[in-house]
BABA-37794 format. One record per residue (C-alpha): residue in one letter; x, z, y; residue number from 1; chain. Coordinates in steps of 0.001 Angstrom, whole numbers, plus 500000, padded with zeros to 6 digits. Each point is the difference from the previous one (the first is absolute). Layout:
# BABA-37794
<pt res="a" east="X" up="Z" north="Y" n="NUM" chain="A"/>
...
This chain:
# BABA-37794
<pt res="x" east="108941" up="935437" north="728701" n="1" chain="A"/>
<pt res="x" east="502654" up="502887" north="500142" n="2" chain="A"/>
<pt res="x" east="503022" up="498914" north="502202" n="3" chain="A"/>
<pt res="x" east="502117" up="500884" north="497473" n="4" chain="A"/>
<pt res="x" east="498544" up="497662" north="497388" n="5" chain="A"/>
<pt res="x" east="500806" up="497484" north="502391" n="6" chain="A"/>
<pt res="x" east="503232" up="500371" north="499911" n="7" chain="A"/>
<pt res="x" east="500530" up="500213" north="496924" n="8" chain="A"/>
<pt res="x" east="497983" up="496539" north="499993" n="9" chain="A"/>
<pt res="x" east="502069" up="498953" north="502013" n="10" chain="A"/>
<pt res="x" east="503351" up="500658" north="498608" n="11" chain="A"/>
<pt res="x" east="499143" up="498946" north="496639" n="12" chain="A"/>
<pt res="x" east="498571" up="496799" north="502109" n="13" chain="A"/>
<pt res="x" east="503882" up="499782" north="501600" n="14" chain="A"/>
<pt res="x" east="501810" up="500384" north="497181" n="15" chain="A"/>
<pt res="x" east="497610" up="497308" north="497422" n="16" chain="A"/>
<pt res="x" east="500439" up="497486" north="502943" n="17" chain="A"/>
<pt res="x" east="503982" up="500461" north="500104" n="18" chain="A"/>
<pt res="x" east="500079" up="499949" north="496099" n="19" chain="A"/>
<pt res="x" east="497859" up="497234" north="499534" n="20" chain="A"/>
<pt res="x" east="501793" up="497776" north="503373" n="21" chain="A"/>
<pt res="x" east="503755" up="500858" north="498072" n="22" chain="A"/>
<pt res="x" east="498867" up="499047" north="496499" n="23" chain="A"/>
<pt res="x" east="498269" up="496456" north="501036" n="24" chain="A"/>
<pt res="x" east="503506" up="499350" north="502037" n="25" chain="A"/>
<pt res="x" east="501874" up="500856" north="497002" n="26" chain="A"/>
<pt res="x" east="498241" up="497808" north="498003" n="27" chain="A"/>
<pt res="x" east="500315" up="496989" north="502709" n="28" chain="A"/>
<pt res="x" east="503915" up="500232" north="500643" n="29" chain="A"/>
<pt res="x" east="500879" up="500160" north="496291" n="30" chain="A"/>
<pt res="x" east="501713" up="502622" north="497887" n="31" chain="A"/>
<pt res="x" east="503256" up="498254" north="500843" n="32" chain="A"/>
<pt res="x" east="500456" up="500884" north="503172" n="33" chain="A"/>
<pt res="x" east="503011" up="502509" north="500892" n="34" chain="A"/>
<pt res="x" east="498719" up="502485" north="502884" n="35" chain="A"/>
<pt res="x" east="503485" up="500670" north="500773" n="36" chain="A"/>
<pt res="x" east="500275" up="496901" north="501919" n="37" chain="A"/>
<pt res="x" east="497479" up="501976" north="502320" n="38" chain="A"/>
<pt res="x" east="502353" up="499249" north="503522" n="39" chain="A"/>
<pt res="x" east="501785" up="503317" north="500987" n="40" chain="A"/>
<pt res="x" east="498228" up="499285" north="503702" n="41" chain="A"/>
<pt res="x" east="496508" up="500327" north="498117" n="42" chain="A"/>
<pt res="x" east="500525" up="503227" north="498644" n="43" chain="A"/>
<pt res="x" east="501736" up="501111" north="503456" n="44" chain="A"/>
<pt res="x" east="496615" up="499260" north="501869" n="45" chain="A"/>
<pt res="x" east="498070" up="501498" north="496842" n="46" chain="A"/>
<pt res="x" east="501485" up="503395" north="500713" n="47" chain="A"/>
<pt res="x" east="499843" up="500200" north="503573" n="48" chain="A"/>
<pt res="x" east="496409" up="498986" north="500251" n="49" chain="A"/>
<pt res="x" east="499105" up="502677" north="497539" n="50" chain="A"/>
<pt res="x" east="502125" up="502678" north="502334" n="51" chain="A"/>
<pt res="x" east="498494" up="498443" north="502937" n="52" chain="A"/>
<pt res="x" east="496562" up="500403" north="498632" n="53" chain="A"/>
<pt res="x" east="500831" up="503656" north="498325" n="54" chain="A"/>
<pt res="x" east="500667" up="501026" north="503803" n="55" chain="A"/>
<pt res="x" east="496993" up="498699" north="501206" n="56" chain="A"/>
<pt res="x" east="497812" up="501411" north="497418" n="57" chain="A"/>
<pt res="x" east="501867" up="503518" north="500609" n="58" chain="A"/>
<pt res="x" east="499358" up="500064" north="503426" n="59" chain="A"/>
<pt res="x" east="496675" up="498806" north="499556" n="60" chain="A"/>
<pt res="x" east="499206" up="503026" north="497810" n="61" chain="A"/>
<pt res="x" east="501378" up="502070" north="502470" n="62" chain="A"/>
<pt res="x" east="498102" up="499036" north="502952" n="63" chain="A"/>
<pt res="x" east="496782" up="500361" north="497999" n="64" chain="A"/>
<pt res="x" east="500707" up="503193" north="498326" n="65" chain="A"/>
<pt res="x" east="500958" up="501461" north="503549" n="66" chain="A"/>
<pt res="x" east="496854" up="498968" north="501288" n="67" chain="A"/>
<pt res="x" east="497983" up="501662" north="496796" n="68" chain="A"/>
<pt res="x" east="502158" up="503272" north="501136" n="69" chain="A"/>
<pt res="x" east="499096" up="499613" north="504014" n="70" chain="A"/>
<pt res="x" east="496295" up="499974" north="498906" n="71" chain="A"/>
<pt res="x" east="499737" up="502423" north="497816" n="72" chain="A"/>
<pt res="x" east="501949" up="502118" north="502739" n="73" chain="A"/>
<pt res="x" east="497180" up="498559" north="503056" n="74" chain="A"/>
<pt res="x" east="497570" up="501656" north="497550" n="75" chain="A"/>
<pt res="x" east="501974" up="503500" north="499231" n="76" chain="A"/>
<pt res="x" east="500768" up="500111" north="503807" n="77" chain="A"/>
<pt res="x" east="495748" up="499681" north="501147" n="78" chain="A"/>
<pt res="x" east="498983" up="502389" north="496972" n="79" chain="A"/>
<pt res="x" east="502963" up="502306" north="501035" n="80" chain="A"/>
<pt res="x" east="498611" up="499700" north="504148" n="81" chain="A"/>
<pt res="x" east="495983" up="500471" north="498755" n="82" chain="A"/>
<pt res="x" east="501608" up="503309" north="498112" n="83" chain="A"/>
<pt res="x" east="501496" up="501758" north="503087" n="84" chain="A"/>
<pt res="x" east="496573" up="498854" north="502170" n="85" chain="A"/>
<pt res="x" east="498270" up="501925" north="496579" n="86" chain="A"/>
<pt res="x" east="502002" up="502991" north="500616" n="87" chain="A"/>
<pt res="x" east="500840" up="500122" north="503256" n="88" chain="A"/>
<pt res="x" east="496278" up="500017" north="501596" n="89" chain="A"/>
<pt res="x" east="499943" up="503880" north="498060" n="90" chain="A"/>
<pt res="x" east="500866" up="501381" north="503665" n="91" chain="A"/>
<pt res="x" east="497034" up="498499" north="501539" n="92" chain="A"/>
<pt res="x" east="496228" up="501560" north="500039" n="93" chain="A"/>
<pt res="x" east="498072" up="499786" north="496540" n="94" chain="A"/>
<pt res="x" east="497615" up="497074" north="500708" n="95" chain="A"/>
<pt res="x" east="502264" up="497825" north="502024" n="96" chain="A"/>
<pt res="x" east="502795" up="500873" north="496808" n="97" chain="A"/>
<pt res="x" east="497486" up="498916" north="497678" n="98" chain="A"/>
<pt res="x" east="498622" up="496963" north="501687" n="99" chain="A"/>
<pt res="x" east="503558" up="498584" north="500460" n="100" chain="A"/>
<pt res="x" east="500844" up="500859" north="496132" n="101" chain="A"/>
<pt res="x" east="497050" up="498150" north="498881" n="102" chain="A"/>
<pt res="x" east="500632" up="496834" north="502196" n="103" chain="A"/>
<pt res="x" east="503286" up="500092" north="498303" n="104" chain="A"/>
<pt res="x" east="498494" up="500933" north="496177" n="105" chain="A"/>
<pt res="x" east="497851" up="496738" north="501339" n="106" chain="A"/>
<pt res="x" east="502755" up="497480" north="500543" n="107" chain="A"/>
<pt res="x" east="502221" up="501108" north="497311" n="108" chain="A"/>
<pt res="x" east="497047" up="499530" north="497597" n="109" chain="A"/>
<pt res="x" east="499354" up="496183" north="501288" n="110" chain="A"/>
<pt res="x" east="503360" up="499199" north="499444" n="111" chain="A"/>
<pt res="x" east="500655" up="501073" north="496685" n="112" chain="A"/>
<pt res="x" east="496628" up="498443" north="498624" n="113" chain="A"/>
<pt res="x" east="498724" up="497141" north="502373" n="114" chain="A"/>
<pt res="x" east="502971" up="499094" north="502209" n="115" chain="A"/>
<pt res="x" east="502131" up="499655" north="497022" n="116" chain="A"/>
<pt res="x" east="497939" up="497648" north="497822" n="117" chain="A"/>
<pt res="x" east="499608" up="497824" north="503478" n="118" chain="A"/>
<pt res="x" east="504111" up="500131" north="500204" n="119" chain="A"/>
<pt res="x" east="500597" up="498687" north="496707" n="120" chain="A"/>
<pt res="x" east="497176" up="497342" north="499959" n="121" chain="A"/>
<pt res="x" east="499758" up="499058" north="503284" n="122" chain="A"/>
<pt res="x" east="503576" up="500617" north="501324" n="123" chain="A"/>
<pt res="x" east="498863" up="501790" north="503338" n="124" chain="A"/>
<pt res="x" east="498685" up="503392" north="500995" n="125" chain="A"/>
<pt res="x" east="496236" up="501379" north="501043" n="126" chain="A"/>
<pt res="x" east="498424" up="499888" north="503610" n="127" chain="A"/>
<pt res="x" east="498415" up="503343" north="498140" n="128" chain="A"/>
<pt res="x" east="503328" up="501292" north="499663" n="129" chain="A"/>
<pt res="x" east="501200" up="499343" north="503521" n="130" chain="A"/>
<pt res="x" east="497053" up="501882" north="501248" n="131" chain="A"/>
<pt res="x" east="499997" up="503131" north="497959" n="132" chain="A"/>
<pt res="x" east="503295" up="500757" north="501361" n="133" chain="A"/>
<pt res="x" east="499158" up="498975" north="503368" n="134" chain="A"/>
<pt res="x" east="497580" up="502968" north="499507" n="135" chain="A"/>
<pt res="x" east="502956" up="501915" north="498942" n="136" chain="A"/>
<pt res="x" east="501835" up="498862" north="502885" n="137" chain="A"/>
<pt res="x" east="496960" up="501074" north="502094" n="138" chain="A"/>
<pt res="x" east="499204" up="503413" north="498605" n="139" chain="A"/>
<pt res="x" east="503751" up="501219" north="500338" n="140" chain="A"/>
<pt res="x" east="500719" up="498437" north="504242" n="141" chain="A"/>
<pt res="x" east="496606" up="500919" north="501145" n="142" chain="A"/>
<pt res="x" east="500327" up="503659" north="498808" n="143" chain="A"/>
<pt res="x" east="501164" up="502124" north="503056" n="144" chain="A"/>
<pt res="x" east="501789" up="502935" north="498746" n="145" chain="A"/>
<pt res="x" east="498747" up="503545" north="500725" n="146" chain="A"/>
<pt res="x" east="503364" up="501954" north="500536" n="147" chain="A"/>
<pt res="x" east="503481" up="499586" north="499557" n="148" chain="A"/>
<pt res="x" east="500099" up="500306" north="496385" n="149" chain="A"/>
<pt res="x" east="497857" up="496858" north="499535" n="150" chain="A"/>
<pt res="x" east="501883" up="498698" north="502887" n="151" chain="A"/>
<pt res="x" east="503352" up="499905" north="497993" n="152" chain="A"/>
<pt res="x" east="498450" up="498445" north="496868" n="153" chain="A"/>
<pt res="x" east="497914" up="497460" north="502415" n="154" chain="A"/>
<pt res="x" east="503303" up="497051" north="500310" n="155" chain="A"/>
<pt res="x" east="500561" up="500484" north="496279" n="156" chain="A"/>
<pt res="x" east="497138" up="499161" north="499407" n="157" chain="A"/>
<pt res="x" east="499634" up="496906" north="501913" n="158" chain="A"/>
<pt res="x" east="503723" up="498817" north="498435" n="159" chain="A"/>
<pt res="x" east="498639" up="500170" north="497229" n="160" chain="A"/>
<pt res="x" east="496740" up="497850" north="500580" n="161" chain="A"/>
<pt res="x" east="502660" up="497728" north="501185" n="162" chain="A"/>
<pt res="x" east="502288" up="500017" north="496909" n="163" chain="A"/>
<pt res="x" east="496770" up="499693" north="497815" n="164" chain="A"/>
<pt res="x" east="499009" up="496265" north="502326" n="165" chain="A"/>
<pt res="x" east="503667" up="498885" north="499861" n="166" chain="A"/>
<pt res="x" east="500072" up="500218" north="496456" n="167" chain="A"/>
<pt res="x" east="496430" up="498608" north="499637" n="168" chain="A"/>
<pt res="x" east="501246" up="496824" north="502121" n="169" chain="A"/>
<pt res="x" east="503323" up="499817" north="497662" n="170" chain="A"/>
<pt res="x" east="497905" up="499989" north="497045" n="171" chain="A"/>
<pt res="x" east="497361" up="497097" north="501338" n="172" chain="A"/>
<pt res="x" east="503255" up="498263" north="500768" n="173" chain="A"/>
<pt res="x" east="501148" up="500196" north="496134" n="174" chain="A"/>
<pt res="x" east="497083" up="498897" north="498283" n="175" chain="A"/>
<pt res="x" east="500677" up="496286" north="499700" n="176" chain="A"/>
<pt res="x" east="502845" up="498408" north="498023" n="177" chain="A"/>
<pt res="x" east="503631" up="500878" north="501710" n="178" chain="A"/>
<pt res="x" east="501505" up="496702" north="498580" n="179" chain="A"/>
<pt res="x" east="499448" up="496545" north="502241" n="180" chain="A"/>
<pt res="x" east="499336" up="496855" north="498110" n="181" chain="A"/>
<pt res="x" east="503171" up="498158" north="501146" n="182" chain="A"/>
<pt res="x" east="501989" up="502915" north="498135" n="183" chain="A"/>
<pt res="x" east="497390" up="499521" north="496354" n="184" chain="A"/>
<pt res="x" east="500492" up="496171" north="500313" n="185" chain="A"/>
<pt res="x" east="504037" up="500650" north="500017" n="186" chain="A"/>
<pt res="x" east="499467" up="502726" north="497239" n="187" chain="A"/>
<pt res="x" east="498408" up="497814" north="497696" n="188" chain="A"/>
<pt res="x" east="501495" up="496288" north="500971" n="189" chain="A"/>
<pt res="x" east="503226" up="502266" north="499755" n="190" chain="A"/>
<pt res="x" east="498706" up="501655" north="495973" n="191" chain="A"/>
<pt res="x" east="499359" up="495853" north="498780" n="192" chain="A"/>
<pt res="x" east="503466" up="498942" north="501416" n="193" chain="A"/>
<pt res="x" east="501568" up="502850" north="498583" n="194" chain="A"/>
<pt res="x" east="498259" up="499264" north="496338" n="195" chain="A"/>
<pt res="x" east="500365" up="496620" north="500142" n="196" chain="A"/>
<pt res="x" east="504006" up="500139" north="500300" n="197" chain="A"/>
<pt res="x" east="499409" up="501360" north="496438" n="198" chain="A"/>
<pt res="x" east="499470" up="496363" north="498982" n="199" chain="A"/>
<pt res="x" east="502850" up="498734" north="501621" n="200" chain="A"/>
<pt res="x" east="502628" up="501826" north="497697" n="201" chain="A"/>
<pt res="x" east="498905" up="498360" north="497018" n="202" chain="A"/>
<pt res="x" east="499518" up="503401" north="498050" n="203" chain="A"/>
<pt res="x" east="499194" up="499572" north="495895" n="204" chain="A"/>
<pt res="x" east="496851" up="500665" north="498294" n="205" chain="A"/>
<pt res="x" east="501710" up="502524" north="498388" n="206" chain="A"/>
<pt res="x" east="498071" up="503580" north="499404" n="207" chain="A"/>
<pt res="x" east="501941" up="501969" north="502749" n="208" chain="A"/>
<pt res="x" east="500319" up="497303" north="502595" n="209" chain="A"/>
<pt res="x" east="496142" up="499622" north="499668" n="210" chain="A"/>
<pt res="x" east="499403" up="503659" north="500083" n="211" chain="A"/>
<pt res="x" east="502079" up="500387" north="503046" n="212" chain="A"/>
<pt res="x" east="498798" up="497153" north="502189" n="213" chain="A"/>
<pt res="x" east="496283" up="501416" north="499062" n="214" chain="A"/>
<pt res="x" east="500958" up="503440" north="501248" n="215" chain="A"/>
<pt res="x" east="501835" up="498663" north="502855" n="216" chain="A"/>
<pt res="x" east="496833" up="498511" north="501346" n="217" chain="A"/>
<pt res="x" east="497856" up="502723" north="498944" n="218" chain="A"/>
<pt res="x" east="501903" up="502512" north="502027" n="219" chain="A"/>
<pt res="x" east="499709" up="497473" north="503044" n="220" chain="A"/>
<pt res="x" east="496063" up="500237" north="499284" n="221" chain="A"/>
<pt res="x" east="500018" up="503345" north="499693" n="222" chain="A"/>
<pt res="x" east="501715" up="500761" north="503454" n="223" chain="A"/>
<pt res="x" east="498101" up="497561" north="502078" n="224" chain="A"/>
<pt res="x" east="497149" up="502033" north="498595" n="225" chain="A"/>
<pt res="x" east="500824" up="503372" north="500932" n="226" chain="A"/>
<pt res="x" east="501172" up="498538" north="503455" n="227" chain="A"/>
<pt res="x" east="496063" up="498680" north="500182" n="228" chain="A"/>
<pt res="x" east="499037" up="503736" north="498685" n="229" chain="A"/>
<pt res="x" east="501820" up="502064" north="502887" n="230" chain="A"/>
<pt res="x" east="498615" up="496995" north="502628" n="231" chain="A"/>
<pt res="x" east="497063" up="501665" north="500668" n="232" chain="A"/>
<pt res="x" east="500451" up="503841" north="500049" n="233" chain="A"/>
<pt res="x" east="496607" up="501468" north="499852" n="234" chain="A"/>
<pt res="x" east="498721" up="497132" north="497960" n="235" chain="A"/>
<pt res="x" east="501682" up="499438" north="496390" n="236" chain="A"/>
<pt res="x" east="501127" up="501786" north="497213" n="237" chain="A"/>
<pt res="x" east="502840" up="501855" north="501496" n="238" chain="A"/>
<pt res="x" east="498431" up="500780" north="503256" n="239" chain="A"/>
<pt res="x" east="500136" up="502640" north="502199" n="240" chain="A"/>
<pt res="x" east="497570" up="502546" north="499245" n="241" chain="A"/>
<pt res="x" east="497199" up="502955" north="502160" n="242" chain="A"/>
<pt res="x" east="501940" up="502333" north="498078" n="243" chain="A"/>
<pt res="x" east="501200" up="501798" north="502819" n="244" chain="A"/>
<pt res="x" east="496339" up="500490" north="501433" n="245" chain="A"/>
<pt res="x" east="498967" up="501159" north="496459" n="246" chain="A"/>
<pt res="x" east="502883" up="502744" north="500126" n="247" chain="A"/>
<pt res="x" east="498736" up="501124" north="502916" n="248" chain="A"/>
<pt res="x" east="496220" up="500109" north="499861" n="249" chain="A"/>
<pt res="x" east="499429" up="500378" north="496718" n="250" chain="A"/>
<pt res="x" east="496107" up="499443" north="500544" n="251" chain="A"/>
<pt res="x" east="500254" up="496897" north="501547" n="252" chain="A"/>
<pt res="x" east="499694" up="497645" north="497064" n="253" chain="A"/>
């Protein structure tokens, strides 16, 4: 089932539930009753639970989208590295330039197609992975250079190898979800509180106060949703992407 038809599920779910819960009170307290003998202290702690709750759900989506960003940059950064080690090796002899290019070809290749599908299903890299650039990492140190041209472009080299692991070890680190499950039970004990105080102002069945306390708690659905989307950033539907890698090797996929 397509995430986004869960949502949607789900927000039509929200909103029946808040509808339905607001008509049956309606019924039960009588048509008689005057909601503006709602206490002025009610509809004090109304508002600041909803501005309380708005700032948590802000910086929630912040945290999450900054970690979507960091791994889609961990991923821009180790295709960027694997590039220069591509172009680089051009100074060194003909089969030791092409044996290094194709260990590289190699790795980028079992990223984009295996590595991937393990990162989004499985949450964690490939021991595969970790030793085609060890062979990488091998081919480019073990190579003694010839004279002092390849001499220069040896250290660059070897940064780069270095960049390339860094950035392989930031990505492993990003696969999982970002958000602990202290901070999801607050998010949505915090949504039901923050509905819930609907009931407590004694709104109307009337058309617009219906509409509005459905879209109220649709938008609530709809944000703890994208919050779960950007949790895991190689994972979901808005998830960081091999892009970069694509750019870059074009014949790797």
């Amino acid at each position: 089932m397509s995430e986004w038809l869960v949502l949607a599920l789900a927000m039509v779910a929200v909103c029946a539930i808040v509808l339905v819960v607001q008509v049956l009170q309606q019924r039960r307290i009588g048509d008689d009753d005057d909601p503006s003998e709602t206490p002025d202290v009610i509809e004090y702690m109304t508002m600041m639970i909803g501005v309380v709750y708005a700032i948590v759900l802000g910086l929630a989506i912040a945290g999450v989208w900054e970690a979507r960003s960091a791994a889609q940059d961990h991923v821009r950064n180790e295709a960027q590295a694997l590039h220069e080690i591509h172009e680089r090796v051009r100074v060194y002899p003909p089969d030791v330039r092409e044996r290094i290019r194709g260990d590289v070809d190699a790795y980028v290749s079992h990223v984009v197609t295996t590595e991937w599908k393990a990162m989004r299903s499985k949450g964690e890299l490939t021991d595969k992975g970790t030793q085609l650039l060890d062979t990488v990492r091998h081919d480019v140190t073990d190579y003694e250079p010839k004279n002092d041209f390849q001499a220069q472009a040896y250290q660059p080299l070897v940064d780069q190898v270095t960049a390339a692991d860094d950035a392989r070890n930031a990505r492993a680190d990003s696969t999982g979800a970002t958000m602990p499950g202290v901070v999801w039970f607050g998010l949505i004990v915090g949504g039901l509180v923050t509905i819930g105080m609907i009931f407590a102002l004694q709104i109307r069945r009337t058309p617009r106060e219906l509409i509005l306390a459905g879209l109220f708690s649709a938008l609530i659905a709809f944000l703890l949703f994208l919050i779960w989307d950007f949790d895991a950033p190689y994972s979901r539907g808005v998830a960081a992407t091999a892009e970069p890698f694509l750019m870059l090797f074009p014949g790797a996929g």
